[in-house]
N, C-alpha and C positions, 0 to 999 in steps of 0.2 A: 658611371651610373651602375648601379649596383641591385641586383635583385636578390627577394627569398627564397632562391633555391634550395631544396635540402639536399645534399650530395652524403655519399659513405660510399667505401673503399675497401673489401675486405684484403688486410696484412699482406706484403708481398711472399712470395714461395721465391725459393731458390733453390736452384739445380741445378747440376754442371751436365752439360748438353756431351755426354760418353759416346752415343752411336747416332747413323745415320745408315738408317734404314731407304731402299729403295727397291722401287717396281714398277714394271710399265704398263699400262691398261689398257688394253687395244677393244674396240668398242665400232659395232659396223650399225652405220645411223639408217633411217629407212627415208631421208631426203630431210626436208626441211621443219624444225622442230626442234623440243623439246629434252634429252635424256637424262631421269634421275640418276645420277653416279652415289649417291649418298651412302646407301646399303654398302654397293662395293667398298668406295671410301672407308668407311668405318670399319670391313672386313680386313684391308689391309690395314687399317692403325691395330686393329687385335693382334693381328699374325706379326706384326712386327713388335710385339709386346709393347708398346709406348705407353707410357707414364706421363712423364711433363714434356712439354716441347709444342712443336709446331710440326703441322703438315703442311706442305707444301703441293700443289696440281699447278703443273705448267702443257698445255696442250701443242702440239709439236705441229701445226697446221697454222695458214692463213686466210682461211676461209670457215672458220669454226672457231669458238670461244668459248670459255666458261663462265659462269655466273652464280652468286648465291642471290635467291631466291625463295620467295614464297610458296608452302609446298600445301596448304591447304585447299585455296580455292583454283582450278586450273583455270579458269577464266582470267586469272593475272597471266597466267604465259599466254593464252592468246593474243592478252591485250600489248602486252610486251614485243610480241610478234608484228601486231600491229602496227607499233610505234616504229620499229625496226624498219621496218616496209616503207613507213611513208619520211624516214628521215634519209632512204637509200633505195630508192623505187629501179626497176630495173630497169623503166623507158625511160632514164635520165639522159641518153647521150654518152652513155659512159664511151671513152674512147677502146681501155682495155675489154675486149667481148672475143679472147681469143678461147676459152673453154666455155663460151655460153653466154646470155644476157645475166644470167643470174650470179658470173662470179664475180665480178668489181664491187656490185652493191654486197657482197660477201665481205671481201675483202674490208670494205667501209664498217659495216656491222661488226665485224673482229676486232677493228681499232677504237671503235665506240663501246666497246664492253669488255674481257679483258682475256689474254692468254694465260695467266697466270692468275694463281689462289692461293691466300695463304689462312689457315685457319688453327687457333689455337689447339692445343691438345692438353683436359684438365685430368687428372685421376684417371688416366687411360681412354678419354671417352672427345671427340669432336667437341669443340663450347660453342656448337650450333644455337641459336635460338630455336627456342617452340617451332615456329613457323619455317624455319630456315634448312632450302635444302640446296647439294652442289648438283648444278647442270651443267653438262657438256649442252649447248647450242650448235646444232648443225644450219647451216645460213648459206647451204646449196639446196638446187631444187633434188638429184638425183641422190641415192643412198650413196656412203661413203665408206669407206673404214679408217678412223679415227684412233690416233694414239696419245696417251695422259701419261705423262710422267708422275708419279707418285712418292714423294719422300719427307720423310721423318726426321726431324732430326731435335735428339732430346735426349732423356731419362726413360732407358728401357727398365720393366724388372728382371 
C-alpha cells in the first residue's frame, strides 16, 4: 500500500572524519531533575573547532541519564518526571535499597532513557531541532556530582 507522501533530501556531504576531539564535563546536580547541558555542549563543539562530524555525550554513571528534549515548555520535563516516577516508583519492593529507596528506581530510570547521545554536527553548529535541547537527568533524591564524556569526531577547521 502505498501513500502521497512528499519526501526531499538535500545532496549528501562528505568528509573524511581527520580528528577526534575530547573532554570531560563534570556537572554537580542539586538532586532530582532536570540539567540543560546544551550551551556547554555547543561551547565544547566551538573550542574543538568542528565542522562536519558527530558529537557524541556518554555519561559515566548508573543512576543518571541523558535525554534530548523539549526545551520550550518546562512543564514537559515535569511531566516526564512524572512518567519516570510511576513507571519506577520507590515503594516498589525494590530488593537493592543499599544507598537509599530512591536508587534502584534510579537505576531503572537510566535503563529506560539512555547513557549515551549522539548528535550530528552541521557547518560547525549541533543539528538540534528548534525545540530540542541536551539534558543530563539526575534520577537521585540527594545532589550528586556527575561526569559527561564529550567527543567529536569529524572535520575540524
Amino acid at each position: 500500500m502505498s501513500s502521497s507522501k512528499s519526501l526531499s533530501r538535500s545532496a549528501p556531504s562528505v568528509v573524511s572524519a581527520n580528528t577526534i576531539v575530547s573532554s570531560l564535563l563534570t556537572v554537580q546536580t542539586s538532586g532530582t531533575g532536570f540539567t540543560d547541558l546544551t550551551a556547554e555542549v555547543a561551547k565544547f563543539v566551538a573550542e574543538a573547532r568542528a565542522r562536519e562530524g558527530a558529537l557524541t555525550a556518554f555519561i559515566r554513571h548508573t543512576s543518571a541519564s541523558l535525554t534530548i528534549q523539549e526545551n520550550a515548555d518546562p512543564t514537559v520535563l515535569v511531566d516526564l518526571t512524572t512518567a519516570l516516577n510511576r513507571l519506577a516508583p520507590e515503594n516498589a519492593g525494590w530488593r537493592h535499597d543499599t544507598e537509599g529507596p530512591d536508587d534502584m528506581p534510579a537505576h531503572i530510570k537510566t535503563m529506560l532513557t539512555a547513557t549515551s547521545l549522539q548528535v550530528p554536527v552541521l557547518q560547525g553548529t549541533l543539528a538540534l531541532g528548534t525545540w530540542q535541547a541536551i539534558y543530563l537527568v539526575e534520577h537521585r533524591a540527594r545532589p550528586h556530582r556527575r561526569e559527561i564524556v564529550l567527543q567529536f569526531a569529524g572535520m575540524t577547521d
